[in-house]
N, CA, C and O atoms as CSV, one atom per row, in Angstrom:
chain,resi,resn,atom,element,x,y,z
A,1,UNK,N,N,-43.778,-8.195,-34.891
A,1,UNK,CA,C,-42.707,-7.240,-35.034
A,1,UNK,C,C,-42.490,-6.473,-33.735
A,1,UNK,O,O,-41.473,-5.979,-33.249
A,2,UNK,N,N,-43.944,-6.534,-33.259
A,2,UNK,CA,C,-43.535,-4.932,-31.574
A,2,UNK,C,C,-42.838,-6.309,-30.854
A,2,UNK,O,O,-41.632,-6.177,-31.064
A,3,UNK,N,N,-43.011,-7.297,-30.263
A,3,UNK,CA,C,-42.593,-8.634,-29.955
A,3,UNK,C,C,-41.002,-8.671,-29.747
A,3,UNK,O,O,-40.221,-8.840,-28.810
A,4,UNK,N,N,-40.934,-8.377,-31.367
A,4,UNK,CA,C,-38.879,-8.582,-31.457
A,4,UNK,C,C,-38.550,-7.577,-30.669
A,4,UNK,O,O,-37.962,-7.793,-29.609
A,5,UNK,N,N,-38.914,-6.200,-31.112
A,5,UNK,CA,C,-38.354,-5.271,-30.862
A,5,UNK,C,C,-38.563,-4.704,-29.339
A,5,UNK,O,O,-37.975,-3.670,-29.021
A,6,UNK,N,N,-39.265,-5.273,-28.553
A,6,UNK,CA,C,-39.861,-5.277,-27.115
A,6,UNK,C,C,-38.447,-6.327,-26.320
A,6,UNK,O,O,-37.928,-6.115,-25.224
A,7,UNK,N,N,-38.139,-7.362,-27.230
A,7,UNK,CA,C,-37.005,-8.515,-26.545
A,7,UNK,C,C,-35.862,-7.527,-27.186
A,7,UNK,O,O,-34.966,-7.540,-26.342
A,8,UNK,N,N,-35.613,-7.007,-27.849
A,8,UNK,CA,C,-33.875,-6.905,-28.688
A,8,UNK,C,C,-34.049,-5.323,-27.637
A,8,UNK,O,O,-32.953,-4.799,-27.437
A,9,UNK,N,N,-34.872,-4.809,-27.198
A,9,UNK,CA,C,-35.188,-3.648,-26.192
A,9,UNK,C,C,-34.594,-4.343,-24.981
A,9,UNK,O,O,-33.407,-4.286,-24.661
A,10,UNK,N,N,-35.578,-5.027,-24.322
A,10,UNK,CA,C,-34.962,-5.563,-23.222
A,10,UNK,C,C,-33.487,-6.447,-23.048
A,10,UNK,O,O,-32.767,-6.562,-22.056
A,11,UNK,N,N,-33.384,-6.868,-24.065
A,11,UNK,CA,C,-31.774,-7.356,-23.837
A,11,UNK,C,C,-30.838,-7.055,-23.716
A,11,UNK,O,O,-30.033,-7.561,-22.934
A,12,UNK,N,N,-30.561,-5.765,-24.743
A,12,UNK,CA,C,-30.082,-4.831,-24.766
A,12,UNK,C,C,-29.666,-3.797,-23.343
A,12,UNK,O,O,-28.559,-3.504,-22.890
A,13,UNK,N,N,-31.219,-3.365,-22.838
A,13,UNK,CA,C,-31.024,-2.574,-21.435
A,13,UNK,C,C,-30.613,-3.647,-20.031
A,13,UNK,O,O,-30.101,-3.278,-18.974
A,14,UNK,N,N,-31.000,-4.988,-20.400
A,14,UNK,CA,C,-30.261,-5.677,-19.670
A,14,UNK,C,C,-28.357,-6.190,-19.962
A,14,UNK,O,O,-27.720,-6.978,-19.264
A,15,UNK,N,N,-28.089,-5.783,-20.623
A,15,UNK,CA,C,-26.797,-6.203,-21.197
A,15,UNK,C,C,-26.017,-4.999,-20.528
A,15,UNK,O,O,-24.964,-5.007,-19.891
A,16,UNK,N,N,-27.061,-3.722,-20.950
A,16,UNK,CA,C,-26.502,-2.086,-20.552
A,16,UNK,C,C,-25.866,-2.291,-18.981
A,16,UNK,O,O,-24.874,-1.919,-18.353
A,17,UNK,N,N,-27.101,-3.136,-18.752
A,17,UNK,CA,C,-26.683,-2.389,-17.145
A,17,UNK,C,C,-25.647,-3.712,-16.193
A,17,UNK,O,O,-25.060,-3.744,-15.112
A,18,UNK,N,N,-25.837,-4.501,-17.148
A,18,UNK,CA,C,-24.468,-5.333,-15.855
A,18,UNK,C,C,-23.373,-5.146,-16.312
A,18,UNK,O,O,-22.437,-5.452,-15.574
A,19,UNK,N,N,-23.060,-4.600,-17.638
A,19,UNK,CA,C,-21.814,-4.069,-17.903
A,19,UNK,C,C,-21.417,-2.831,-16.798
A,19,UNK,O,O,-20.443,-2.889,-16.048
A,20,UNK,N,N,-22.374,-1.712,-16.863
A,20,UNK,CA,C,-22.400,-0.808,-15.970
A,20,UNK,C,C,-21.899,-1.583,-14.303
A,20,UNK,O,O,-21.019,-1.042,-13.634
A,21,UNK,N,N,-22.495,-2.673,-13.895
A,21,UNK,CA,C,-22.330,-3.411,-12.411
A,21,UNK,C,C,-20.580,-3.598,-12.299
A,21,UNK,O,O,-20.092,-3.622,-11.169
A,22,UNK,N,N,-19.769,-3.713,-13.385
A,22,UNK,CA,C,-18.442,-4.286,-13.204
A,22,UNK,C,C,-17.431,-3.333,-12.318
A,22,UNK,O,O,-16.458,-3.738,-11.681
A,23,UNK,N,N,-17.851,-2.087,-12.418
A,23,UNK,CA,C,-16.880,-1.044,-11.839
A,23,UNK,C,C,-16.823,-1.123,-10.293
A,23,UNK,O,O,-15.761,-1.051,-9.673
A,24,UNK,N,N,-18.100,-1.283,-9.683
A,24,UNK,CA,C,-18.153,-1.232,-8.421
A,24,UNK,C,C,-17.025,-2.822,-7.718
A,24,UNK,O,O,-16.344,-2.772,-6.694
A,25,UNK,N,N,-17.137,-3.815,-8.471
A,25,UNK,CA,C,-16.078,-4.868,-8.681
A,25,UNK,C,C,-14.700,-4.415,-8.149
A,25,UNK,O,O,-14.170,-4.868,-7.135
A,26,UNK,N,N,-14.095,-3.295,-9.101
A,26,UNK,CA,C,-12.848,-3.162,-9.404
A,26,UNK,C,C,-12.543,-2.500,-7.963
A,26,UNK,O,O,-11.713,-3.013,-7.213
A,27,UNK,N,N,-13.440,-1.039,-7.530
A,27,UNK,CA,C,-12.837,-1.002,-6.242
A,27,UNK,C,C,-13.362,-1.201,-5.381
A,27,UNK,O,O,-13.136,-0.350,-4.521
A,28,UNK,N,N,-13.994,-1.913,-5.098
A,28,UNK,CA,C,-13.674,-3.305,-4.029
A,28,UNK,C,C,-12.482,-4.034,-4.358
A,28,UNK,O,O,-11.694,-3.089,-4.376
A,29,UNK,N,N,-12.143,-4.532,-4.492
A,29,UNK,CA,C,-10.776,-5.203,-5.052
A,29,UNK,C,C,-9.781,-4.004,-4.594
A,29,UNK,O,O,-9.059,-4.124,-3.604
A,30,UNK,N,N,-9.800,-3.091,-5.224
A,30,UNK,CA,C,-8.593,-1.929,-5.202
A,30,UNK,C,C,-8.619,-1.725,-3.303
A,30,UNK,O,O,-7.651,-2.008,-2.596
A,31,UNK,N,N,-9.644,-1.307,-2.897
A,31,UNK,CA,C,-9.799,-1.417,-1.723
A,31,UNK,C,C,-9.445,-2.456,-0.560
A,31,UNK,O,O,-8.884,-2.207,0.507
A,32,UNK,N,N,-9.832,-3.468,-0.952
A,32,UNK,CA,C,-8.834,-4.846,-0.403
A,32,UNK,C,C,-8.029,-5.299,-0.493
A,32,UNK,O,O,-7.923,-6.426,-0.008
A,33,UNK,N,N,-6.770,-4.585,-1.297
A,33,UNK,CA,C,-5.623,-5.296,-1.372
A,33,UNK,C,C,-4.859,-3.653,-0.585
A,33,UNK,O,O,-4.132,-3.780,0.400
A,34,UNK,N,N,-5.028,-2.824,-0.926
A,34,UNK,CA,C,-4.678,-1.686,0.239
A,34,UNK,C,C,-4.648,-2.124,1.383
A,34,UNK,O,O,-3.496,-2.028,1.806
A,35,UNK,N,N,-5.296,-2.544,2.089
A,35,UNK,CA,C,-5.807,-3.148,3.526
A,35,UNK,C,C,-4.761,-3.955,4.033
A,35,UNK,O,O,-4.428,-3.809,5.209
A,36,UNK,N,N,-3.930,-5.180,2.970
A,36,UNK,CA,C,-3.214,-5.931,3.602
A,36,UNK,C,C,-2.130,-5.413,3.713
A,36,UNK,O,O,-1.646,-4.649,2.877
A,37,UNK,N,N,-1.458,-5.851,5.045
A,37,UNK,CA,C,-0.183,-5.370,5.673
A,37,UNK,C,C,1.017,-6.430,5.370
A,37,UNK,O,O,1.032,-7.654,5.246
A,38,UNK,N,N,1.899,-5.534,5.313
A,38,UNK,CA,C,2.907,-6.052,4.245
A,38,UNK,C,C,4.228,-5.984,5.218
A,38,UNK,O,O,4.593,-4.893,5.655
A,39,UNK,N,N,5.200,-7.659,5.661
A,39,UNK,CA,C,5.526,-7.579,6.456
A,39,UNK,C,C,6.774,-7.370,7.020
A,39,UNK,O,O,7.546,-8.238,6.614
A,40,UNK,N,N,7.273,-6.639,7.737
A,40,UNK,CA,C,8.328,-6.124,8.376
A,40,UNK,C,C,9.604,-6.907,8.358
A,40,UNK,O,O,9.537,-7.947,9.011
A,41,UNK,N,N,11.099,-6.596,7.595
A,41,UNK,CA,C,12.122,-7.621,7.343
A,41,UNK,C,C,12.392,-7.447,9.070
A,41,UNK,O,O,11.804,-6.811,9.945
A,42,UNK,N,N,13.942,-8.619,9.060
A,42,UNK,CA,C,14.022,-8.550,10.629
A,42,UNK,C,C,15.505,-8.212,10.136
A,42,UNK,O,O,15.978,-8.855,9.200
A,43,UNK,N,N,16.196,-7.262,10.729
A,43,UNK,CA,C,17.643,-6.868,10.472
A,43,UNK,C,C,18.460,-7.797,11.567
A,43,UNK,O,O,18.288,-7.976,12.773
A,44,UNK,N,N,19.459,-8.327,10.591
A,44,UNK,CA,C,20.434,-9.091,11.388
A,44,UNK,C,C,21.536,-8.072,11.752
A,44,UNK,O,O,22.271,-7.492,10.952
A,45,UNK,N,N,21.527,-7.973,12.866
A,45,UNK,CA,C,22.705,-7.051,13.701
A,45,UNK,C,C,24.403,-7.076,13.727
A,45,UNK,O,O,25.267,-6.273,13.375
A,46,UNK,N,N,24.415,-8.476,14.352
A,46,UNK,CA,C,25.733,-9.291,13.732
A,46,UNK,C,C,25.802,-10.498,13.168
A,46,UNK,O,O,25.032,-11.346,13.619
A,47,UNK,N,N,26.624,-10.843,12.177
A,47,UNK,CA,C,26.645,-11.984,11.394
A,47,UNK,C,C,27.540,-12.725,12.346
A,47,UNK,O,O,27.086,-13.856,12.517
A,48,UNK,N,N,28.612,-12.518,13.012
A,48,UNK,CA,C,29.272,-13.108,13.810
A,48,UNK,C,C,28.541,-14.087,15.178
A,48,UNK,O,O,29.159,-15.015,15.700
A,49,UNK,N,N,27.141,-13.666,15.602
A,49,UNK,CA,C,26.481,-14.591,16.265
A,49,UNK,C,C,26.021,-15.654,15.633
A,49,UNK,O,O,25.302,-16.311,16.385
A,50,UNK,N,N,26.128,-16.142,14.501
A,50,UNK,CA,C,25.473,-17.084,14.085
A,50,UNK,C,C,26.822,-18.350,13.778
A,50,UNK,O,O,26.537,-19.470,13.355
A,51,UNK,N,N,28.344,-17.897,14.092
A,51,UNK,CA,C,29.081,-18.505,13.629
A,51,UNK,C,C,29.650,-19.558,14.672
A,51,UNK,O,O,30.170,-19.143,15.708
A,52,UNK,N,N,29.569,-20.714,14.447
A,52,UNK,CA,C,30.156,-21.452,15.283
A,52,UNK,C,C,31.215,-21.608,16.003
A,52,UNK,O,O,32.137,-22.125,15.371
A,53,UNK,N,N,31.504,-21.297,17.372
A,53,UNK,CA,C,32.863,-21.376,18.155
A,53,UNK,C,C,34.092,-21.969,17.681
A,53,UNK,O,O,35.181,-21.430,17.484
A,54,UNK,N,N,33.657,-23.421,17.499
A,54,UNK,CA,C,34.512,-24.565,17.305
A,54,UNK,C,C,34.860,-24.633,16.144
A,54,UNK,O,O,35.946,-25.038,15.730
A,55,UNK,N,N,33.808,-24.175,15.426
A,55,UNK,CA,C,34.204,-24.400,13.750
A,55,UNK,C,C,35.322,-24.375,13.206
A,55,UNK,O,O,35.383,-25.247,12.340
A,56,UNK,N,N,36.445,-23.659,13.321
A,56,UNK,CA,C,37.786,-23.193,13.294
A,56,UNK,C,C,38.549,-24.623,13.375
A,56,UNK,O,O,38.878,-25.323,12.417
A,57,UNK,N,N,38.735,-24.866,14.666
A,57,UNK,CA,C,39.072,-26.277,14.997
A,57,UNK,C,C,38.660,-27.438,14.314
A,57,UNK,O,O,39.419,-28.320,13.912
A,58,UNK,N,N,37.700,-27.418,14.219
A,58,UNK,CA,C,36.694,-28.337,13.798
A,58,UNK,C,C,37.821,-28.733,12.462
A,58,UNK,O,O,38.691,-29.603,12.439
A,59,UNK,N,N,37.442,-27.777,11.445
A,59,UNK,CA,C,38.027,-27.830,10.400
A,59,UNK,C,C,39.587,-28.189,10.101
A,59,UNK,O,O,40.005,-29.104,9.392
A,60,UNK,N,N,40.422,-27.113,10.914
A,60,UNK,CA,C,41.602,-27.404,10.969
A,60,UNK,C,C,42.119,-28.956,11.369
A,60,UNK,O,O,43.110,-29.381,10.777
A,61,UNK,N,N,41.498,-29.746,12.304
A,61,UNK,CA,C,42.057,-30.901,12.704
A,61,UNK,C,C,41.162,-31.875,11.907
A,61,UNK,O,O,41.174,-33.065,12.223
A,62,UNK,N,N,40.335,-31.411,10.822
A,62,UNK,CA,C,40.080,-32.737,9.587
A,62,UNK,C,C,41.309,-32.534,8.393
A,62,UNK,O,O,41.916,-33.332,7.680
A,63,UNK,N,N,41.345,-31.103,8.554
A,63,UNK,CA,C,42.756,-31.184,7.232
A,63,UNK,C,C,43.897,-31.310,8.078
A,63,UNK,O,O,44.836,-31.163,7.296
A,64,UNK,N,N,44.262,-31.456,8.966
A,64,UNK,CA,C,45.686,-32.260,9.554
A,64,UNK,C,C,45.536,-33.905,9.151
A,64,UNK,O,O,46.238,-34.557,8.378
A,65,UNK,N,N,44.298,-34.362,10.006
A,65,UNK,CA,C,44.083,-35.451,9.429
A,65,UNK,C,C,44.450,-35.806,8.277
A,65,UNK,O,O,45.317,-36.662,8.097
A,66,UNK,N,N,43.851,-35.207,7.365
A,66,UNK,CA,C,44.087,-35.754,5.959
A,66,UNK,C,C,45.149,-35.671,5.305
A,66,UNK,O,O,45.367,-36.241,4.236
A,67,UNK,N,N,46.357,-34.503,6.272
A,67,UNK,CA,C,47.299,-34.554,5.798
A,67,UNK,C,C,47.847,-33.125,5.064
A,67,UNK,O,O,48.920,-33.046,4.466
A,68,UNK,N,N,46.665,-31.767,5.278
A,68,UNK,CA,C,47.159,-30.718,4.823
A,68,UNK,C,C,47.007,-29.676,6.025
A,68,UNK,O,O,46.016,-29.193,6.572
A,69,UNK,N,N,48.561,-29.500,6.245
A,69,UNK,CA,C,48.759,-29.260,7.444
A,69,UNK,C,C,49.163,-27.793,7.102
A,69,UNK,O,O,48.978,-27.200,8.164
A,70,UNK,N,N,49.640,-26.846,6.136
A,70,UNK,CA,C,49.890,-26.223,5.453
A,70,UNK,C,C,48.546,-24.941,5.142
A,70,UNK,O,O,48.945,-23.822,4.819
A,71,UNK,N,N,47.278,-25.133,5.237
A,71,UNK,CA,C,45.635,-24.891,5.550
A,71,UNK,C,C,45.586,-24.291,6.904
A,71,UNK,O,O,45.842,-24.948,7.913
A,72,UNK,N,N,45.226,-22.925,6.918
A,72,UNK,CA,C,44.511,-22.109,7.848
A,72,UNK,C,C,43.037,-22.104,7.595
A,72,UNK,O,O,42.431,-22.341,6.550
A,73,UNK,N,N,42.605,-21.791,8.752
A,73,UNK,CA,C,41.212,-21.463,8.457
A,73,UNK,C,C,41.044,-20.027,9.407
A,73,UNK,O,O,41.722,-19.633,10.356
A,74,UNK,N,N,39.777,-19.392,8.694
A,74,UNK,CA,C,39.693,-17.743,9.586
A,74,UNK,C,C,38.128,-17.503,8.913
A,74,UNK,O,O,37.604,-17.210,7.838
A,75,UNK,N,N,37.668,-17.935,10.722
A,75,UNK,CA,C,36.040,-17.663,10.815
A,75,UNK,C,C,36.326,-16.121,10.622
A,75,UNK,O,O,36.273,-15.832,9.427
A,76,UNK,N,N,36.547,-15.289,11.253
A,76,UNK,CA,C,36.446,-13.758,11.642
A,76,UNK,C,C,35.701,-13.194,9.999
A,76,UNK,O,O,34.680,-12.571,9.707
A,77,UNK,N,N,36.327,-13.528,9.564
A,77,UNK,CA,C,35.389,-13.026,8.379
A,77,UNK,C,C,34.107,-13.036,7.762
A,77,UNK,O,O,33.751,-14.127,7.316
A,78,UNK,N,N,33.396,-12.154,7.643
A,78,UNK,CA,C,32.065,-12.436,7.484
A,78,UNK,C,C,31.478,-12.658,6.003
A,78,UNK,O,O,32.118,-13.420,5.279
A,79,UNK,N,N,30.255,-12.026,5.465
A,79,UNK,CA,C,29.987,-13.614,5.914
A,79,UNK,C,C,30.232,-14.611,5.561
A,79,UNK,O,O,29.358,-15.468,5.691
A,80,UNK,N,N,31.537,-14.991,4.941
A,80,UNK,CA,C,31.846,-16.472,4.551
A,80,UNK,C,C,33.256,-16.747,5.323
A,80,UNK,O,O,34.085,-15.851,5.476
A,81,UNK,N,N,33.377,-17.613,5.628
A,81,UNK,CA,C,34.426,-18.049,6.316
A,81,UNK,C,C,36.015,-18.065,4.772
A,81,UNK,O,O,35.979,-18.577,3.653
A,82,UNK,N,N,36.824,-17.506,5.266
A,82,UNK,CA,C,38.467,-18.062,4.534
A,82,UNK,C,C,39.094,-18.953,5.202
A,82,UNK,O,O,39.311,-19.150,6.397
A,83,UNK,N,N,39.517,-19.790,3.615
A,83,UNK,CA,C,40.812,-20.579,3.821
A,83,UNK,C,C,41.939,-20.091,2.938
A,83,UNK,O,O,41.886,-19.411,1.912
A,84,UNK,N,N,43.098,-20.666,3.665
A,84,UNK,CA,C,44.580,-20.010,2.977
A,84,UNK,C,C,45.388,-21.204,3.243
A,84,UNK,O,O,45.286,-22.154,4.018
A,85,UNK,N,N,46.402,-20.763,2.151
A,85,UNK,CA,C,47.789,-21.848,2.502
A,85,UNK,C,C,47.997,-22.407,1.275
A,85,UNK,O,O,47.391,-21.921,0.320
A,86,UNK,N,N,49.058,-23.741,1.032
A,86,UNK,CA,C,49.322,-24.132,-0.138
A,86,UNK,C,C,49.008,-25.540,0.079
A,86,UNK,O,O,48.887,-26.020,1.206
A,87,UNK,N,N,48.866,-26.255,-1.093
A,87,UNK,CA,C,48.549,-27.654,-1.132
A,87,UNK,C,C,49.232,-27.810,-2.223
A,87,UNK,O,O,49.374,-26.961,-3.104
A,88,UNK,N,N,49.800,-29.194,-2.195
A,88,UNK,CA,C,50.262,-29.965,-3.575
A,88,UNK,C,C,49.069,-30.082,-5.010
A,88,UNK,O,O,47.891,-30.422,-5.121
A,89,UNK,N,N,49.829,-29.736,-5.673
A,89,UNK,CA,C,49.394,-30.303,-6.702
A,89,UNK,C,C,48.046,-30.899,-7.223
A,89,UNK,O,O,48.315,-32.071,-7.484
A,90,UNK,N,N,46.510,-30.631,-7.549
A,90,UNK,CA,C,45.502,-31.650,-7.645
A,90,UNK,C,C,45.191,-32.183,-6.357
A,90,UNK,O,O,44.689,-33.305,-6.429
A,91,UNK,N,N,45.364,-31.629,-4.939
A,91,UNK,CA,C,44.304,-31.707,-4.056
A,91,UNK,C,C,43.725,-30.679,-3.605
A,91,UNK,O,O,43.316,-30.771,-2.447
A,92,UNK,N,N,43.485,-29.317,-4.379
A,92,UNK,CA,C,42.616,-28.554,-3.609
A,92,UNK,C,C,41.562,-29.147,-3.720
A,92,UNK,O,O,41.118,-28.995,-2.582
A,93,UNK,N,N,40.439,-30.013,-4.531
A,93,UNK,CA,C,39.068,-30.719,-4.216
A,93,UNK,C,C,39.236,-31.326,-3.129
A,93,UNK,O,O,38.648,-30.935,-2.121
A,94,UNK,N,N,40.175,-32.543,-3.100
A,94,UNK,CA,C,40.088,-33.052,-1.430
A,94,UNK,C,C,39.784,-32.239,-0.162
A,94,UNK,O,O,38.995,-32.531,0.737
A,95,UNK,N,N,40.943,-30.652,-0.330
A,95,UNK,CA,C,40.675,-29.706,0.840
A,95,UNK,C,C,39.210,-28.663,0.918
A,95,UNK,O,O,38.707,-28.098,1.889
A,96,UNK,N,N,38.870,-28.687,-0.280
A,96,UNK,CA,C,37.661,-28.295,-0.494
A,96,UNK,C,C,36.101,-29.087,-0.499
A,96,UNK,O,O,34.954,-28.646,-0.580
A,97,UNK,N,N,36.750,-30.665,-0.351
A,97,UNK,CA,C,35.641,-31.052,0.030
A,97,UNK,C,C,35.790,-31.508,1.539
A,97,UNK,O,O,34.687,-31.775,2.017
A,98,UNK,N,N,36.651,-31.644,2.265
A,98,UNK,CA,C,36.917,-32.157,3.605
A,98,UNK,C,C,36.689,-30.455,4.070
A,98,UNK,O,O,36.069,-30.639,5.117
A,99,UNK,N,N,36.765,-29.485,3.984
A,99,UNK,CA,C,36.069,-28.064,4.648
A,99,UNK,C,C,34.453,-28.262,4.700
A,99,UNK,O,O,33.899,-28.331,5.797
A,100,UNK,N,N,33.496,-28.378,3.139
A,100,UNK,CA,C,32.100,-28.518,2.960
A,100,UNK,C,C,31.788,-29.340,4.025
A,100,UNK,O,O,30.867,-29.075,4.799
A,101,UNK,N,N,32.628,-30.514,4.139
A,101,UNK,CA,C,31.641,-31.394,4.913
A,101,UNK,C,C,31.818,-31.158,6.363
A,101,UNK,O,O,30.854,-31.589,6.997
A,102,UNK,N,N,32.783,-30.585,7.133
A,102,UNK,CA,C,32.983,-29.700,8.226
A,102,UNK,C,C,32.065,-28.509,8.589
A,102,UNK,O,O,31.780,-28.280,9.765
A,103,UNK,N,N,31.569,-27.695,7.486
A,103,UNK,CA,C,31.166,-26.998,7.398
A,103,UNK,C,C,30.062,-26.771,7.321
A,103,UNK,O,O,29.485,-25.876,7.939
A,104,UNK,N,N,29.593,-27.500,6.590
A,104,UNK,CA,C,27.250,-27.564,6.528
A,104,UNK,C,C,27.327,-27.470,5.496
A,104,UNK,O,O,26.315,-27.968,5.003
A,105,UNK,N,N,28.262,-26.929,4.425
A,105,UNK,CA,C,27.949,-26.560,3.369
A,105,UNK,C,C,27.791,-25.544,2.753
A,105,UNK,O,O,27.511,-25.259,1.588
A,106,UNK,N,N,28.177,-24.558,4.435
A,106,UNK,CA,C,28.106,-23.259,4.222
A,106,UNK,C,C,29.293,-22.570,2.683
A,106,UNK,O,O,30.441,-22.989,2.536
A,107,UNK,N,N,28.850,-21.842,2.039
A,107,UNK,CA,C,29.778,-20.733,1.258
A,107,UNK,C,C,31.067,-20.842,2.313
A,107,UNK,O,O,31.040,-20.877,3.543
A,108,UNK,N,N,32.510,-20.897,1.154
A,108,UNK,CA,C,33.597,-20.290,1.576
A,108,UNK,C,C,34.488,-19.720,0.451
A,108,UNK,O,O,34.460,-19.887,-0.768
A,109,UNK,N,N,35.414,-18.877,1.385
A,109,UNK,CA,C,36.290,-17.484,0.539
A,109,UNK,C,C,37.432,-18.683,0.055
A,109,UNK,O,O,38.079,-19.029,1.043
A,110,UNK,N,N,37.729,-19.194,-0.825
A,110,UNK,CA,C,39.190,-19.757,-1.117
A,110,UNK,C,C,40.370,-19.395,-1.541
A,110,UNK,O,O,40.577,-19.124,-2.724
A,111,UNK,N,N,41.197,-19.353,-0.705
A,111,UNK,CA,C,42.606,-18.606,-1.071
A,111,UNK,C,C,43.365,-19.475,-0.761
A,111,UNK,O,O,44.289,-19.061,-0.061
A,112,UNK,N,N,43.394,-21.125,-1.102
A,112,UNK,CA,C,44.546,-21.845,-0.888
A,112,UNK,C,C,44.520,-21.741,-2.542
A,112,UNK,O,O,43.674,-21.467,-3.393
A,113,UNK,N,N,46.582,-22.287,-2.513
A,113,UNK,CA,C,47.140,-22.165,-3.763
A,113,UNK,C,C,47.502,-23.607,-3.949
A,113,UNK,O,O,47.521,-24.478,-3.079
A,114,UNK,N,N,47.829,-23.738,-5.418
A,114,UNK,CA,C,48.177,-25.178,-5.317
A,114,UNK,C,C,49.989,-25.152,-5.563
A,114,UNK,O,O,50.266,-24.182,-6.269
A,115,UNK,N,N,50.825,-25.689,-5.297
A,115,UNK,CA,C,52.101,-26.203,-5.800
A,115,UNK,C,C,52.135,-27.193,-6.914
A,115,UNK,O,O,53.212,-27.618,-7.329
C-alpha cells in the first residue's frame, strides 16, 4: 500500500511540474516573433514610368490594320490605358482582343461604342 501511494505521489509531482515548465515556452515564442522585422513597402512615385513609349502606336497601327480606323488609344491615363471611338456592330471582341495582345495583357479603360 506505502508502494502505490509513494508512485501515485511521485507521478503526480512529476506531472505537477512539467505542466508548470510550459509557460516559460510561451514567452520565448512571444519574444521571438517581436524580434522579426517586418518589411518596408516600396512607394511607386510615378505610374507613368513604367508605361511604354511606343505603346500608343503600337496599338493604333494593329487596329488600322485590321481595319478599325475609327479607335483612339490614350496611354496618359493611369493606371490603365483608354480606348475610344466607334466600331460596327459585333466587333468590339476583335478590337478588344487585337489591343490585349498589343498590350501584355495589361488592364484597359473601354470606351469604344458599337454601331
Amino acid at each position: 500500500m506505502r508502494i502505490k501511494l509513494l508512485v501515485v505521489l511521485c507521478l503526480s509531482t512529476f506531472l505537477f511540474l512539467a505542466g508548470c515548465r510550459g509557460s516559460d515556452n510561451t514567452n520565448a515564442n512571444a519574444n521571438r516573433t517581436a524580434a522579426t522585422a517586418t518589411p518596408t513597402p516600396v512607394v511607386k512615385t510615378t505610374e507613368a514610368a513604367t508605361v511604354d513609349p511606343n505603346l500608343k502606336g503600337k496599338i493604333e497601327s494593329a487596329l488600322k490594320a485590321k481595319g478599325f480606323s475609327a479607335v483612339t488609344v490614350d496611354t496618359s491615363t493611369t493606371p490603365n490605358m483608354t480606348i475610344s471611338g466607334t466600331v460596327a456592330k459585333g466587333k468590339l471582341d476583335q478590337v478588344m482582343a487585337t489591343v490585349q495582345e498589343n498590350n501584355g495583357g495589361k488592364p484597359v479603360n473601354n470606351k469604344v461604342t458599337e454601331k
